[in-house]
C-alpha positions as a printed Julia matrix, in Angstrom:
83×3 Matrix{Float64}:
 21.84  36.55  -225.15
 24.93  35.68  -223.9
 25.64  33.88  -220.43
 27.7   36.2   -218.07
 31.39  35.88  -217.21
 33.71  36.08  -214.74
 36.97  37.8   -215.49
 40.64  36.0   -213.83
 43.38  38.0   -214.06
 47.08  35.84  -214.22
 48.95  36.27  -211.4
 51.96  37.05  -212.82
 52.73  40.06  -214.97
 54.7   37.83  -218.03
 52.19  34.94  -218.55
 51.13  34.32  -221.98
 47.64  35.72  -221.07
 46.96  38.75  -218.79
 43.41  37.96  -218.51
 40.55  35.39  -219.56
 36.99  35.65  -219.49
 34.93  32.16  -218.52
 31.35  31.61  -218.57
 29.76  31.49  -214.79
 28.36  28.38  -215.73
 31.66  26.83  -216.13
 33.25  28.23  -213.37
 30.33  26.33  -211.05
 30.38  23.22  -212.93
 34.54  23.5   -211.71
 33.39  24.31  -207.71
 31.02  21.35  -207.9
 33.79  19.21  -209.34
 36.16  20.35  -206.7
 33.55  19.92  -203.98
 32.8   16.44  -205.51
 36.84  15.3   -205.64
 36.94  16.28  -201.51
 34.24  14.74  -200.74
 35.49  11.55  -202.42
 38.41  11.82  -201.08
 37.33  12.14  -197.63
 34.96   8.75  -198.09
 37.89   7.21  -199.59
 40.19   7.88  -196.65
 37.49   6.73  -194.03
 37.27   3.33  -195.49
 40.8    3.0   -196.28
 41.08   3.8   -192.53
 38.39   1.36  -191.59
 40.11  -1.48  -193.35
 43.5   -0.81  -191.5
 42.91  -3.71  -188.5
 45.69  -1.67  -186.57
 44.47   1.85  -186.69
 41.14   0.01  -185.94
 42.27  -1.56  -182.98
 43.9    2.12  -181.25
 40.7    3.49  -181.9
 38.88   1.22  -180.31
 41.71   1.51  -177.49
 41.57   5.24  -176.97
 37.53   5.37  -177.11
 37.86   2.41  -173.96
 40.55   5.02  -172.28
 37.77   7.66  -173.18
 35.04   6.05  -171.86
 37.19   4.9   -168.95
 37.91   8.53  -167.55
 41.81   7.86  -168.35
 41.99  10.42  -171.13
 43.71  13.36  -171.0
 42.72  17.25  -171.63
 43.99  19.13  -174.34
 46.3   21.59  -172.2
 47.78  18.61  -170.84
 48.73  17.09  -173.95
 50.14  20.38  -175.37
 52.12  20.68  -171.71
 53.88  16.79  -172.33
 54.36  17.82  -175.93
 55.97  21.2   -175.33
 54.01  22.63  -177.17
């Protein structure tokens, strides 16, 4: 029996191939994969982020302004930025 597939059509009318059937399977094992890559990614920014002693330090800054009452709202910030 065979496994069931998923038809893509090209999106453009002259490509070498109009349309390609791939196995279900395969087309998973490619979401996982993709989830996989962003989710690395994401880990990979956060510590590349938490090694950076600057942006460190102005996060630790802005949580103390937080924490302080001194920050502002979001309509504010949008106001100053004209935006």
């Amino acid at each position: 029996m065979s496994e069931p597939c998923q038809t893509i059509k090209a999106p453009e009318k002259n490509s070498a191939v109009e349309s390609l059937s791939v196995p279900v399977s395969l087309l998973e094992k490619m979401a996982e994969a993709a989830w996989a890559l962003e989710a690395f990614e994401d880990e990979l920014e956060d510590y590349l982020l938490s090694q950076n002693a600057a942006f460190v330090a102005r996060m630790r800054q802005a949580r103390a302004h937080h924490v302080e009452g001194e920050a502002r709202t979001l309509d504010a910030l949008k106001h100053e930025l004209c935006l």
